[in-house]
MARFIKOL-319435 format. One record per residue (C-alpha): z, y, x. Coordinates in Angstrom, 3 decimals. Each point is the difference from the previous one (the first is absolute). Example, Ala and Ser with C-alpha at 12.3 -4.5 7.8 and 13.67 -1.06 7.14 Angstrom:
! residues 2
{pz = 7.800	py = -4.500	px = 12.300}
{pz = -0.660	py = 3.440	px = 1.370}
//
This chain:
! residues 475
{pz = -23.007	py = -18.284	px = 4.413}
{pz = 0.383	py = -1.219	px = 3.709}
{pz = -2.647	py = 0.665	px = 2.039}
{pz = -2.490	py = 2.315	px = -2.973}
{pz = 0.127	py = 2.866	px = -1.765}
{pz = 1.670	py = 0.412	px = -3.791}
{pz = 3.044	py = 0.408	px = -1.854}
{pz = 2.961	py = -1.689	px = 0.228}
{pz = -0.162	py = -2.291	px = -3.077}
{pz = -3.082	py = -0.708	px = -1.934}
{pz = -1.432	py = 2.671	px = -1.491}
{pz = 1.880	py = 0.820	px = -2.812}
{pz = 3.590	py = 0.027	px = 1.209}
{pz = 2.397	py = 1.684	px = 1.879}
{pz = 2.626	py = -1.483	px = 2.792}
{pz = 1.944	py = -2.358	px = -1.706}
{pz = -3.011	py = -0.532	px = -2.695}
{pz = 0.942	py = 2.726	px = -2.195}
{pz = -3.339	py = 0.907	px = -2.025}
{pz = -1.868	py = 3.113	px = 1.732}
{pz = -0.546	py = 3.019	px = -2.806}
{pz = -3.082	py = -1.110	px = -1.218}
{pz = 1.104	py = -2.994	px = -0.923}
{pz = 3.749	py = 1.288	px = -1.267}
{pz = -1.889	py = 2.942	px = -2.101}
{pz = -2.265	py = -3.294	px = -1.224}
{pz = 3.263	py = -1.997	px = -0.761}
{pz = 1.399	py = 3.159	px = -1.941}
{pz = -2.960	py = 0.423	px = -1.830}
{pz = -0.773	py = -3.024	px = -1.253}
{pz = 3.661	py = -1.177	px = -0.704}
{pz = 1.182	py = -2.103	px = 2.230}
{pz = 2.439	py = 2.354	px = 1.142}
{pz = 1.034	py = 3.350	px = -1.173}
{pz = 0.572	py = 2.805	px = 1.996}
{pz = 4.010	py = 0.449	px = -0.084}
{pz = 0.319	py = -3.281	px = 1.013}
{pz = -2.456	py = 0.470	px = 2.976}
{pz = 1.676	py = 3.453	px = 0.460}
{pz = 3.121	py = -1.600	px = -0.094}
{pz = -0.176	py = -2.631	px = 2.483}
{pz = -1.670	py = 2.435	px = 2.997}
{pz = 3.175	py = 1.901	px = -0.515}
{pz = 1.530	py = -3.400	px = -0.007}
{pz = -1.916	py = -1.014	px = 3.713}
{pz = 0.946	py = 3.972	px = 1.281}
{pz = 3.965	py = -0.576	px = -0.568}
{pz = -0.450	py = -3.199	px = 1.723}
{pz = -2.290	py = 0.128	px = 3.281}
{pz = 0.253	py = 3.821	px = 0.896}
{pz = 3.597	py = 0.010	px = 1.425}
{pz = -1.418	py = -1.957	px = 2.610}
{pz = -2.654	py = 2.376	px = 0.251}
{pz = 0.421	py = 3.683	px = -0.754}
{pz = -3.274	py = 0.304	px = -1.390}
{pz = 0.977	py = 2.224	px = -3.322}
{pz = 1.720	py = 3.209	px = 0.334}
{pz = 0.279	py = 0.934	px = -3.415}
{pz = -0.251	py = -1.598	px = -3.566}
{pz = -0.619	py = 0.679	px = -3.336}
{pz = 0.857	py = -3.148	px = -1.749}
{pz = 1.419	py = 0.865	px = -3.360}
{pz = -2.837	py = 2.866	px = -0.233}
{pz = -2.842	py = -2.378	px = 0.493}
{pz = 1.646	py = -2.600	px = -2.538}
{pz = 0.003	py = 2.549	px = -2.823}
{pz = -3.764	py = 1.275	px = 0.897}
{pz = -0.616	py = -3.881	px = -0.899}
{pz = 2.089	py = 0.382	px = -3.219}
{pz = -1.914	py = 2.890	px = -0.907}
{pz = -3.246	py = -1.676	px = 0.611}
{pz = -2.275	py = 0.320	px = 3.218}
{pz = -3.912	py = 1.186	px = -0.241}
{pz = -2.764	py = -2.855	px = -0.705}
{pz = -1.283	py = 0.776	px = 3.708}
{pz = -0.734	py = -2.719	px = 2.679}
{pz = 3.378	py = -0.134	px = 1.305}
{pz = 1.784	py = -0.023	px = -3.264}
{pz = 3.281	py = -1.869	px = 0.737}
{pz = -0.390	py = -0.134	px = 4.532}
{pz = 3.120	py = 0.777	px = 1.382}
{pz = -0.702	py = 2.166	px = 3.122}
{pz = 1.686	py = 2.317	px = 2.440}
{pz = -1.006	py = 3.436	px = 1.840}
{pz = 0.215	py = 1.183	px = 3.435}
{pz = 2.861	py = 3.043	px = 0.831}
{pz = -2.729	py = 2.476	px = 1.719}
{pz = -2.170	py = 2.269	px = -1.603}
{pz = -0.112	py = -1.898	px = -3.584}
{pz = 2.728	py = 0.751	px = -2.380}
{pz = 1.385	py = -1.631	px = -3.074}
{pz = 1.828	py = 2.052	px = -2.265}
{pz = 3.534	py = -0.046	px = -0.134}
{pz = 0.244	py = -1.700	px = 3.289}
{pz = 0.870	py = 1.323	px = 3.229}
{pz = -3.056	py = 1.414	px = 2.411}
{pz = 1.522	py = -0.228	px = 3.485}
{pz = -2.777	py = -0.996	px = 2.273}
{pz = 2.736	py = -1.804	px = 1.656}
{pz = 1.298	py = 2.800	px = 1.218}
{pz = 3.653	py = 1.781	px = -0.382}
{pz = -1.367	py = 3.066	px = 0.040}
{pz = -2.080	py = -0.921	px = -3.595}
{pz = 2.979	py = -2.484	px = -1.274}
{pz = 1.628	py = 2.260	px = -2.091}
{pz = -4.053	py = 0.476	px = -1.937}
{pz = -0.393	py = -1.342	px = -3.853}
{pz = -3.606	py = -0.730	px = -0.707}
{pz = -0.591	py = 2.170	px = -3.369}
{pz = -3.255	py = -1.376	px = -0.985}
{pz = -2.212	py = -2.997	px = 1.095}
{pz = -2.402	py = 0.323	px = 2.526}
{pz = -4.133	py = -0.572	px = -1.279}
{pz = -0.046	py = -3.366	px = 1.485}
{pz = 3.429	py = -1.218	px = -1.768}
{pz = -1.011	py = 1.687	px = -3.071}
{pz = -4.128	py = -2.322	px = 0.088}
{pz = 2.728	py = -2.774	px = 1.103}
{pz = 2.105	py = 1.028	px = -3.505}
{pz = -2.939	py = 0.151	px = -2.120}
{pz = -1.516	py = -3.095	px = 0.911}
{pz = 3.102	py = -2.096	px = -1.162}
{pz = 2.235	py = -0.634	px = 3.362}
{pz = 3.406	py = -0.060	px = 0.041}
{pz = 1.553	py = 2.397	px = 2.681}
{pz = 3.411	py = -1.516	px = 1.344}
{pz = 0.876	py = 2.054	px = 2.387}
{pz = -1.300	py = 0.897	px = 4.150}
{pz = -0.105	py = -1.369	px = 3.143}
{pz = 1.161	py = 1.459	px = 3.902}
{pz = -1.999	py = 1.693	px = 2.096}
{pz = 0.692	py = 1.137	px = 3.368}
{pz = 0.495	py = 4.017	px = 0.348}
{pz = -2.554	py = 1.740	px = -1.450}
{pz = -2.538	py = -2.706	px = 0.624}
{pz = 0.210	py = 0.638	px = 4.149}
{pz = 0.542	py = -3.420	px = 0.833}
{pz = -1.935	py = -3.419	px = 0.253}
{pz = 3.603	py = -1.551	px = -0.544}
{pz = 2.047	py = 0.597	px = -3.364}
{pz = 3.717	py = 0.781	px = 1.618}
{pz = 0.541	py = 3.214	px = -1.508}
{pz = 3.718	py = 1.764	px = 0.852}
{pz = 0.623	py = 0.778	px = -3.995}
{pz = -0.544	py = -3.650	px = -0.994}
{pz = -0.077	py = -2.524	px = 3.116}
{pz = -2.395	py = -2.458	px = 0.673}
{pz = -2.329	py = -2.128	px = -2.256}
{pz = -0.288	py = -3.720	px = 1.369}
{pz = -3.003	py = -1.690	px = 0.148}
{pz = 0.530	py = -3.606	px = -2.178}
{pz = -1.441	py = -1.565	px = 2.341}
{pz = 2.013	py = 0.419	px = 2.269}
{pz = 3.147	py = 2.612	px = -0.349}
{pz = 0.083	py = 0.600	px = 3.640}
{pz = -3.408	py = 1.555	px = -0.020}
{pz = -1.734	py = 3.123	px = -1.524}
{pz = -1.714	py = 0.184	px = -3.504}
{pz = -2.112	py = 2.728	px = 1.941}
{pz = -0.346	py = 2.937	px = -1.519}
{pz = -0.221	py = 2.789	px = -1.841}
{pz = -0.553	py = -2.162	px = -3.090}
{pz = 2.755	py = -2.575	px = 1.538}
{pz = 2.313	py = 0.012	px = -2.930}
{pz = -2.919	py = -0.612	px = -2.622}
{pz = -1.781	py = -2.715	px = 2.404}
{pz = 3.705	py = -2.004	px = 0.240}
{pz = 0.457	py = 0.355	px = -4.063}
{pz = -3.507	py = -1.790	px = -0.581}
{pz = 0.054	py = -2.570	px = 3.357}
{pz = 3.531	py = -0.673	px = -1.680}
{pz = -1.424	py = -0.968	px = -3.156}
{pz = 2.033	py = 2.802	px = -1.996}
{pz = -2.874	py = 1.604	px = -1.802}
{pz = -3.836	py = -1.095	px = 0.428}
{pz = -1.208	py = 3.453	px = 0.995}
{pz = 1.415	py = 3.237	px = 1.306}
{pz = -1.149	py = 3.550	px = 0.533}
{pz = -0.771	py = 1.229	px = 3.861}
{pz = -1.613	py = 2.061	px = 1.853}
{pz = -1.941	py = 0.593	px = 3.373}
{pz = 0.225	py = 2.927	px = 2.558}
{pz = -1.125	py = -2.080	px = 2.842}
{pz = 0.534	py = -3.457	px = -0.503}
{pz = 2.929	py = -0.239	px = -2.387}
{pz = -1.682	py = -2.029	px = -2.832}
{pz = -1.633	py = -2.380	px = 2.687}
{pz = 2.631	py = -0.366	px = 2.858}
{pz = 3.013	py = -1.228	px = -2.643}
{pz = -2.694	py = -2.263	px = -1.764}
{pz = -0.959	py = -1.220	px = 3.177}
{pz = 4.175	py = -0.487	px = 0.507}
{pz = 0.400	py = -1.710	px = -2.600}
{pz = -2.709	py = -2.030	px = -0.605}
{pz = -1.915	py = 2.007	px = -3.056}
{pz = -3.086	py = 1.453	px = -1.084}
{pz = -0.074	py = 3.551	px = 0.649}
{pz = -2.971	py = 2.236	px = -1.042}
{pz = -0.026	py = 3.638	px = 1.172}
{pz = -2.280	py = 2.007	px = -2.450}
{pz = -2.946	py = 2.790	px = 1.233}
{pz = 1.835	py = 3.490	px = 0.631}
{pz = -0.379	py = 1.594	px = -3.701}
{pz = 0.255	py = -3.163	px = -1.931}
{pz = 3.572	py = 0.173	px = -1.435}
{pz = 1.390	py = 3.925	px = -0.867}
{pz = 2.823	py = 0.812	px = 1.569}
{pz = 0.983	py = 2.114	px = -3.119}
{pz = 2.212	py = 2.034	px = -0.394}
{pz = 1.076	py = 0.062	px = 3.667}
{pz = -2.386	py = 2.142	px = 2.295}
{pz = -0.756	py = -2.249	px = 3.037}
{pz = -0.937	py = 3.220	px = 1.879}
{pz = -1.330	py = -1.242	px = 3.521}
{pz = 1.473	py = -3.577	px = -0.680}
{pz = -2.216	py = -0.658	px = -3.067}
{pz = -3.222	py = -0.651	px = 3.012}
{pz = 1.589	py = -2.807	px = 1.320}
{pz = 2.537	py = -1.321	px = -2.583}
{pz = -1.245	py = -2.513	px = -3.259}
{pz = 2.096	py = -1.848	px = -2.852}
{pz = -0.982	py = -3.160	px = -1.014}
{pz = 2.604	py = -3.384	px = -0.072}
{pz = 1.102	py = -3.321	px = 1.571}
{pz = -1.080	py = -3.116	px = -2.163}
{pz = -0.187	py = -3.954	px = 0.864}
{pz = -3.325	py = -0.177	px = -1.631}
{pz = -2.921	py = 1.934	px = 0.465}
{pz = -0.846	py = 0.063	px = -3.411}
{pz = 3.639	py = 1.955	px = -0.431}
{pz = -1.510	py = 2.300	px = 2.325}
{pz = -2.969	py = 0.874	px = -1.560}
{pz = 1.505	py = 0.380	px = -3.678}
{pz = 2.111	py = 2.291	px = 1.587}
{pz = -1.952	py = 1.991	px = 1.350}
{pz = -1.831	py = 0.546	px = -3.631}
{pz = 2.902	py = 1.036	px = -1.112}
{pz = 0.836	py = 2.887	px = 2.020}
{pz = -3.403	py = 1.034	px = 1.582}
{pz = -1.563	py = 3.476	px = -1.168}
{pz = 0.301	py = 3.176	px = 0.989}
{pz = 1.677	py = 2.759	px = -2.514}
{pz = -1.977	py = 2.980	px = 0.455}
{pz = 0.866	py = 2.634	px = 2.578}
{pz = 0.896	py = -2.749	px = 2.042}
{pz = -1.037	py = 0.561	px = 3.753}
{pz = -2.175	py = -3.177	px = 0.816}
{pz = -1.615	py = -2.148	px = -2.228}
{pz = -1.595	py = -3.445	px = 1.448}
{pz = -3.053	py = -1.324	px = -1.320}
{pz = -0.841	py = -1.592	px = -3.183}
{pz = 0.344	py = -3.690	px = 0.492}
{pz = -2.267	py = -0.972	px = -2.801}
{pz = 2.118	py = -2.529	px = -2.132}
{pz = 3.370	py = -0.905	px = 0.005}
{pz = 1.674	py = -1.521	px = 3.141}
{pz = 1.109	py = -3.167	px = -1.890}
{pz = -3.631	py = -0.489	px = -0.432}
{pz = -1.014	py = 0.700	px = 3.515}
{pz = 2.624	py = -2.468	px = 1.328}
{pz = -1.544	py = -2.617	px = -1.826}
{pz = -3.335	py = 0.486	px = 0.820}
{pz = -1.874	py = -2.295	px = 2.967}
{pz = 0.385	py = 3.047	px = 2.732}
{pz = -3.085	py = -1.369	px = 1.570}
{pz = -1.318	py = -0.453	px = 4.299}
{pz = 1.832	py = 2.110	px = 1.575}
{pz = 0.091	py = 1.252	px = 3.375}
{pz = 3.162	py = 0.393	px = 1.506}
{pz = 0.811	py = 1.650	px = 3.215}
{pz = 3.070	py = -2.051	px = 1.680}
{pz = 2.535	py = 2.701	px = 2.001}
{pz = 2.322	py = -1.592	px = 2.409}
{pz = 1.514	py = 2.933	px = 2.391}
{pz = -0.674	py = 3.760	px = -0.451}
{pz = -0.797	py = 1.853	px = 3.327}
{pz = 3.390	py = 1.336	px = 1.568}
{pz = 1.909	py = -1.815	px = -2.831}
{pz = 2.899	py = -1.878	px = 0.032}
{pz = -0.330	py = -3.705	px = 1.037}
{pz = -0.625	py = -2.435	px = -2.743}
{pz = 2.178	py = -3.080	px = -0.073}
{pz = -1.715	py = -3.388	px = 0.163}
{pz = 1.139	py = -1.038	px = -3.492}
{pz = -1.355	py = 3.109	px = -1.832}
{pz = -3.324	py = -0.026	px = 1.515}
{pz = -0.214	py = -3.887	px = -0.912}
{pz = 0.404	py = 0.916	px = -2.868}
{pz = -2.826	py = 2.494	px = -0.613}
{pz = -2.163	py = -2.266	px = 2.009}
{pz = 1.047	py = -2.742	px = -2.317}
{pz = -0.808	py = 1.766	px = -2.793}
{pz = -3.214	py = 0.916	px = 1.014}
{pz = -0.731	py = -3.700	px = 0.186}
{pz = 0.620	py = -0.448	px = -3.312}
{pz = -1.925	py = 2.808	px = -0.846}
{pz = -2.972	py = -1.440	px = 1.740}
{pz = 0.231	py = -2.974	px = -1.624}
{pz = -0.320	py = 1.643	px = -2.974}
{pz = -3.226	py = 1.220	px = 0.819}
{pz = 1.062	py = 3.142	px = 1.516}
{pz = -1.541	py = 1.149	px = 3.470}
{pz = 3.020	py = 1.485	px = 2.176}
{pz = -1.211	py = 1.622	px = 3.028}
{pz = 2.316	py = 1.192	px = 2.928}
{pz = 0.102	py = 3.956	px = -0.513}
{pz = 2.517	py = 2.992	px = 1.631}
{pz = 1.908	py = 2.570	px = -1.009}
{pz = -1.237	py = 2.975	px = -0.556}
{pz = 3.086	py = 2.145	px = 0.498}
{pz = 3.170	py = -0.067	px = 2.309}
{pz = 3.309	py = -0.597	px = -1.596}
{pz = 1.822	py = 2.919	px = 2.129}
{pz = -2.469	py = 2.586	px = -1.166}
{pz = 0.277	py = -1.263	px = -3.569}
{pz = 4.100	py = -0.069	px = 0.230}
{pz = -0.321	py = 3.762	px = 1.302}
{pz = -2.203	py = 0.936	px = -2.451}
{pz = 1.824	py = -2.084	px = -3.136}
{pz = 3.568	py = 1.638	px = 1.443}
{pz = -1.770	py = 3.620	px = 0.099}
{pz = -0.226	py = -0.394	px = -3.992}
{pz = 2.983	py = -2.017	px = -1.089}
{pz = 2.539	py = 2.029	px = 2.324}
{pz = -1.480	py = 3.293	px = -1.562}
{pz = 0.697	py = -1.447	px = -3.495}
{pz = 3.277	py = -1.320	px = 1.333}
{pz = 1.379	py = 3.738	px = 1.043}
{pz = -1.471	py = 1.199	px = -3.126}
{pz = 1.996	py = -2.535	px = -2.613}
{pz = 3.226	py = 0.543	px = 2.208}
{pz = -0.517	py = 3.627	px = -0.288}
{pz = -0.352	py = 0.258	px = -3.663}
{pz = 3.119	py = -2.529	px = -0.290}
{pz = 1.874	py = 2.641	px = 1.986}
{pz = -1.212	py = 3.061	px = -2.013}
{pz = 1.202	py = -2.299	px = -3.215}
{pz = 3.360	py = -0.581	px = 1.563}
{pz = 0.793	py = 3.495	px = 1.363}
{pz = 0.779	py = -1.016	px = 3.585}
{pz = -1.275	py = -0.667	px = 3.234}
{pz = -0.252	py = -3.954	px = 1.144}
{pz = 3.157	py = -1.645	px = 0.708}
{pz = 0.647	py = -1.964	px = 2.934}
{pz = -0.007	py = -3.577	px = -2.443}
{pz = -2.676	py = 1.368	px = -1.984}
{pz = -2.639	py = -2.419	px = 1.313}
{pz = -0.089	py = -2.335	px = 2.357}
{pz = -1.550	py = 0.292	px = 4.044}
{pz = -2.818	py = -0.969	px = -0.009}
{pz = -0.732	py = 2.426	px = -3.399}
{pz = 1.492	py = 2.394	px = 1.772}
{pz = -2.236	py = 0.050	px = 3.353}
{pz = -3.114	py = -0.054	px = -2.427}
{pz = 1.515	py = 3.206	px = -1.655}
{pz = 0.936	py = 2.004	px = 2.933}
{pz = -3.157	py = -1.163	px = 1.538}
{pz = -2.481	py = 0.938	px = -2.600}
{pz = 1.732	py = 3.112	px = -1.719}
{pz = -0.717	py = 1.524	px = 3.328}
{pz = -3.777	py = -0.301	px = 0.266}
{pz = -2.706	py = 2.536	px = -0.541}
{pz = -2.405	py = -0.089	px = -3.016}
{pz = -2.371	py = -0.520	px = 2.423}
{pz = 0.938	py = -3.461	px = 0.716}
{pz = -0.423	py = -1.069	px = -3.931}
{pz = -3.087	py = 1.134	px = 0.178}
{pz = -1.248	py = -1.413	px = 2.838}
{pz = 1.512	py = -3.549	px = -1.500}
{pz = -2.110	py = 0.495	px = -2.865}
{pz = -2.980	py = 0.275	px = 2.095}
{pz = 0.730	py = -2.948	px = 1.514}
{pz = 0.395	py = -2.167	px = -2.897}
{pz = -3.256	py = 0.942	px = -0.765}
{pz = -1.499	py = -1.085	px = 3.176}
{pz = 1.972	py = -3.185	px = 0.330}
{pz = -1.082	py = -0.455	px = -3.582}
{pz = -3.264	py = 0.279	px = 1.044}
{pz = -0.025	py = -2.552	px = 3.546}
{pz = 1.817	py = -2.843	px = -2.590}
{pz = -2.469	py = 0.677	px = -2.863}
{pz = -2.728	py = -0.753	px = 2.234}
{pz = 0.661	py = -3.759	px = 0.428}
{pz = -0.850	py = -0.803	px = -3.287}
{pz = -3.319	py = 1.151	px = 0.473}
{pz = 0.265	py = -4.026	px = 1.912}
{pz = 2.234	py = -1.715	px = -1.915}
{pz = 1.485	py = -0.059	px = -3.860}
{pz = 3.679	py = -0.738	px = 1.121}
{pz = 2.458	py = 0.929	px = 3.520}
{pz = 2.085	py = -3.403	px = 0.353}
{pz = 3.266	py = 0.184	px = 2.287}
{pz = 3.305	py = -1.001	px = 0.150}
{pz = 2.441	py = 1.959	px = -2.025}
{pz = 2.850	py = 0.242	px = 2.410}
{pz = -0.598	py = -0.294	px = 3.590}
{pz = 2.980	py = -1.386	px = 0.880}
{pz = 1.738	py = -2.204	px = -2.809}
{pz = 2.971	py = 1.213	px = -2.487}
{pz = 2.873	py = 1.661	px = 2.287}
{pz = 3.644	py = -0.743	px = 0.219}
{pz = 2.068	py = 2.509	px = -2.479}
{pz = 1.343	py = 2.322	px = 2.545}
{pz = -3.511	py = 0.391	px = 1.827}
{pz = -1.631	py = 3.157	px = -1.523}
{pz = 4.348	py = 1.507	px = -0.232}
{pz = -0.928	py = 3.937	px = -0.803}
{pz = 3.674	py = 0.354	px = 1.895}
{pz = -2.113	py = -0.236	px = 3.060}
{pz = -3.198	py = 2.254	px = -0.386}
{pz = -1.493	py = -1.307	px = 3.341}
{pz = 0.273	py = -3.636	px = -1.633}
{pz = -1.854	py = 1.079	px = -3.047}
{pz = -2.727	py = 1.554	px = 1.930}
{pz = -0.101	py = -2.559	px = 2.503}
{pz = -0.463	py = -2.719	px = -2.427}
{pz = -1.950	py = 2.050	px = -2.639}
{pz = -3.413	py = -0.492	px = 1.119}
{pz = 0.293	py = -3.602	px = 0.290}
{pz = 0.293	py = -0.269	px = -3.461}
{pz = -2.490	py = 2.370	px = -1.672}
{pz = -2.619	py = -0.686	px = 3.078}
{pz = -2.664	py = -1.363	px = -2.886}
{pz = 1.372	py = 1.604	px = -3.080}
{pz = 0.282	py = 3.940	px = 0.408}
{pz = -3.652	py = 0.728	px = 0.413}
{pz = -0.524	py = -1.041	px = -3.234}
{pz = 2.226	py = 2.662	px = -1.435}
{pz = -1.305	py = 2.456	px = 2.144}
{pz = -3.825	py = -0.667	px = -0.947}
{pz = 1.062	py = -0.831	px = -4.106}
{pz = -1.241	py = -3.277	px = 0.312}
{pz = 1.156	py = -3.083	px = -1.803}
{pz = 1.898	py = -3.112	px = 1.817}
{pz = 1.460	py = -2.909	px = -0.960}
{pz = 2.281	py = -2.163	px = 1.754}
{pz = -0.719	py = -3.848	px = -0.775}
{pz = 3.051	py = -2.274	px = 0.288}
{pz = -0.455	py = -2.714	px = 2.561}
{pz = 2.395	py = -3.030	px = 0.318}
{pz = -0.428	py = -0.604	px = 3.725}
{pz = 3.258	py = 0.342	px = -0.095}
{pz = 0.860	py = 2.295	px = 3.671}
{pz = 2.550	py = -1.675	px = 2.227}
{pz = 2.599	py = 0.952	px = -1.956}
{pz = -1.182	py = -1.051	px = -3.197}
{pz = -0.904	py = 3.054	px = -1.407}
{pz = -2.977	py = 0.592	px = -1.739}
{pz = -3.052	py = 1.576	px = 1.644}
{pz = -2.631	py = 2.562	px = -1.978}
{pz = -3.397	py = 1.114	px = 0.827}
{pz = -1.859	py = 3.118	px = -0.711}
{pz = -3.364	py = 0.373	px = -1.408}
{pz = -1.391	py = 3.516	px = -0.414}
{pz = -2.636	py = 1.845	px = -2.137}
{pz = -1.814	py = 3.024	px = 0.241}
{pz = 1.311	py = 2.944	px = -3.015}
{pz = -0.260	py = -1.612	px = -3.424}
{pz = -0.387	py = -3.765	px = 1.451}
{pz = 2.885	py = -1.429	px = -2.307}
{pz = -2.253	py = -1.739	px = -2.203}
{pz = -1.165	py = -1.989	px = 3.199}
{pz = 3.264	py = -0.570	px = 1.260}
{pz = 1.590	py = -1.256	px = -3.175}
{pz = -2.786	py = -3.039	px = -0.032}
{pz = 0.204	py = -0.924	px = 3.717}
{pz = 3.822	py = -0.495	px = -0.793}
{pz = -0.856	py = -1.757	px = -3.054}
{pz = -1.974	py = -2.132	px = 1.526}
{pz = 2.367	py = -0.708	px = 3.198}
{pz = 2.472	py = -0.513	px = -2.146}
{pz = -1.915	py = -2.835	px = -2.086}
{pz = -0.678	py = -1.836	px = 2.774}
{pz = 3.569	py = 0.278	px = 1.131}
{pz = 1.119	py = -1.759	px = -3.079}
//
C-alpha cells in the first residue's frame, strides 16, 4: 500500500493474487483444489518467471510430484508448495553448497530438522533458492551461481543472504520460503522486496543437525511470507527445541497463529531514526519509519522519540569476531574432507580476506567477543524497560544497484556493509526478534521500502499482532 504499512495484496494473496498458504492448504483441504494441481502449477510459475530471475538453484520437481502421489501428511501445510534457502538447511538429495564452489560438489544425505517439521506438516519441497557465499553478503551475487534479481526491478539487489528465497516469493512462485538471519538477512531482502520478514528469538528454531558453533548466537531460521498470518503458521511449524540443543527461547504461551490474531494492545513504541556514529539514513527510509509510526499512533499506540543503545561499528566487530571464526572453521573441515589445502578459485575475495583474517586470531579474541555480546546484550535490553517495541527503518539507505556489495572488491563490501545492516545486526547479536514491515512509499526508484520493529527475547507473540494489525489497516 502507498504511503502505510502491509502486504502487497490483501491479505490472503501473494504478488499476482496467488492464494498465501493458509488459504492454499484451506483450498486443498476442503476441495477446491487438490494438491498436485497446486503443486503443479508453482512448478508451472518457477519454469516461467525464474529465468529472468535466478532465484532457484536447484529442483526437485519429479520428486516432490510423487511425494503428492504417495500422499502428503494431514498437517497445516498439506498441499503448499514452498522452497528452501542453500545455507545451513539441507534437503535430502539436493545439493548443500552454501553458494560456494568449494561445497558444490556436497549432496545433502538427510533433511535438516526444520525441512523435516516443514515435511511433516504437509508442504511440498520443490527445490532451493541462491544465497550469496556462505551467507557473507547483504547482496545475493554469489560466484557459483550469479546474481538473483530483485522483480522489482532486475537492475537492483534482492538483498541478501535470503535473496534467492525473497525473489521466489516477491515473484509470486511459491507463497512462502525458508530463510534465515545472521544479521539482517531475513529483514534486509524482505525489506528489498517488499515482504514481511520475521526474525525469530535466538533458540526458537533448531538448527539440527548442523552445529552452529559460534554462529548459532547470532544466526535464526524462520521464512519470507506476503501475509503475516503465513508467518506466524510458520513459525508453529518449525519452532521447538530438540533436546541437547544449545539455546532454547522462552515459552510463548499459545500458538503464534493465535497470538497474531489477538488485539496486541497500547503499546509504547520507541521511534529510532540514526544510531550514534552510524551510517547516514536516507530521507526516504526514515519517512518511512516516521510514517509508520503515524499510523501506529493512530492506532492508539504512543511512539516516543528514543536512541540507540549500541553503535553499529562495535556491533559489526563484534558480529564479524563470531561469524569469521565459524567461517575458518566450516572451510577448514571442507578442506580436511577434501584432502587438500584451499585452491586459489576455491572461494571468492571477499571469503577469502574473512578467512585469512580470522584463522589468524588468538582464542583470546573469541572470548572477549563473547563478553561483549553479553554486554551489548545488556545496554539494548535495557530500553525495553521504556518501551514494548524499537521502531526504525530497515535499510538505511534504500535497495542497492546489483554490483554494489561485488565480494570481487572486499573494500566495496565493507565499505557498503554497514549501511545496510546499521538497524538489523544488533538484533542477532542480542537474540532478539525483528520484523521488517513492508512499506509502499515506494523510494525514488520505485522500490519498496521496509521498517523494523524490535522486541525484547521471546517478544514474537507481540510482534506477530502489531503486524497483524498494520497490515489490516493497510488493506
Amino acid at each position: 500500500m502507498r504511503g502505510e504499512a502491509g502486504t502487497r495484496r490483501a491479505a490472503g494473496t501473494t504478488t499476482g493474487d496467488q492464494p498465501d498458504a493458509v488459504a492454499t492448504a484451506a483450498a486443498v483441504r476442503s476441495g477446491e483444489t487438490d494438491a498436485r494441481t497446486v503443486t503443479e502449477e508453482a512448478i508451472a510459475r518457477i519454469e516461467e518467471r525464474d529465468p529472468g530471475l535466478h532465484a532457484v538453484v536447484h529442483t526437485r520437481f519429479e520428486a516432490a510430484l510423487a511425494e503428492v502421489a504417495a500422499g502428503l501428511p494431514d498437517g497445516p501445510l498439506h498441499g503448499v508448495p514452498m522452497l528452501v534457502k542453500d545455507l545451513g538447511t539441507e534437503v535430502e538429495g539436493l545439493p548443500a553448497t552454501g553458494g560456494s564452489r568449494l561445497f558444490s560438489e556436497v549432496t545433502a544425505r538427510r533433511d535438516s530438522e526444520l525441512v523435516a517439521r516443514y515435511r511433516r506438516a504437509g508442504a511440498v519441497i520443490l527445490g532451493t533458492t541462491n544465497t550469496p557465499e556462505l551467507g557473507l553478503n547483504a547482496s545475493t551475487e554469489p560466484a557459483l551461481h550469479g546474481p538473483t534479481r530483485n522483480p522489482w526491478n532486475h537492475a537492483y539487489s534482492p538483498g541478501g543472504s535470503s535473496g534467492g528465497s525473497a525473489a521466489a516469493v516477491a515473484a509470486g512462485m511459491v507463497p512462502v520460503a525458508h530463510a534465515s538471519d545472521g544479521g539482517g538477512s531475513i529483514r534486509i531482502p524482505a525489506a528489498a522486496c517488499g515482504l514481511f520478514g520475521l526474525k525469530p528469538s535466538r533458540g526458537r528454531v533448531s538448527p539440527a543437525p548442523r552445529p552452529t558453533t559460534l554462529s548459532g548466537l547470532v544466526s535464526a531460521h524462520h521464512a519470507l511470507t506476503t501475509t503475516v498470518r503465513d508467518s506466524a503458521l510458520l513459525l508453529d511449524v518449525v519452532a521447538g527445541p530438540l533436546p541437547g540443543d544449545a539455546f532454547a527461547a522462552p515459552d510463548p504461551g499459545a500458538p503464534f497463529a493465535e497470538l497474531a490474531r489477538r488485539d496486541p494492545g497500547r503499546l509504547r513504541i520507541g521511534l529510532l531514526t540514526t544510531v550514534p556514529d552510524g551510517p547516514e539514513v536516507h530521507p526516504d527510509c526514515a519517512r518511512a519509519a516516521r510514517s509508520a509510526a503515524e499510523l501506529c499512533a493512530r492506532l492508539g499506540h504512543e511512539v516516543v522519540e528514543t536512541t540507540a543503545r549500541y553503535r553499529p561499528a562495535d556491533v559489526a566487530v563484534t558480529s564479524a569476531m563470531l561469524m569469521g571464526a565459524d567461517v575458518v572453521s566450516q572451510i577448514d573441515a571442507r578442506l580436511e574432507q577434501l584432502g587438500r589445502p584451499l585452491a586459489d578459485d576455491d572461494i571468492e575475495p571477499f571469503t577469502r580476506v574473512l578467512y585469512e583474517s580470522y584463522r589468524a586470531r588468538p582464542a583470546a579474541d573469541v572470548s572477549r567477543a563473547l563478553r561483549r555480546v553479553q554486554e551489548i546484550g545488556w545496554a539494548v535490553g535495557a530500553a525495553f524497560d521504556e518501551v514494548d517495541l524499537l521502531l526504525s527503518p530497515t535499510l538505511a539507505q534504500p535497495t542497492p544497484p546489483l554490483g554494489t556489495l561485488d565480494t570481487a572488491d572486499p573494500a566495496s563490501v565493507y565499505r557498503h556493509a554497514s549501511v545496510y545492516s546499521a538497524f538489523t545486526s544488533f538484533c542477532n547479536l542480542t537474540g532478539m526478534p525483528a520484523m521488517s514491515v513492508p512499506f509502499f512509499g515506494p523510494d525514488r526508484e520505485g522500490l519498496p521500502l521496509g521498517v523494523q520493529f524490535a522486541g525484547p527475547l521471546g517478544g514474537e507473540g507481540t510482534l506477530l499482532a502489531l503486524a497483524a494489525q498494520l497490515e489490516r489497516a493497510a488493506a
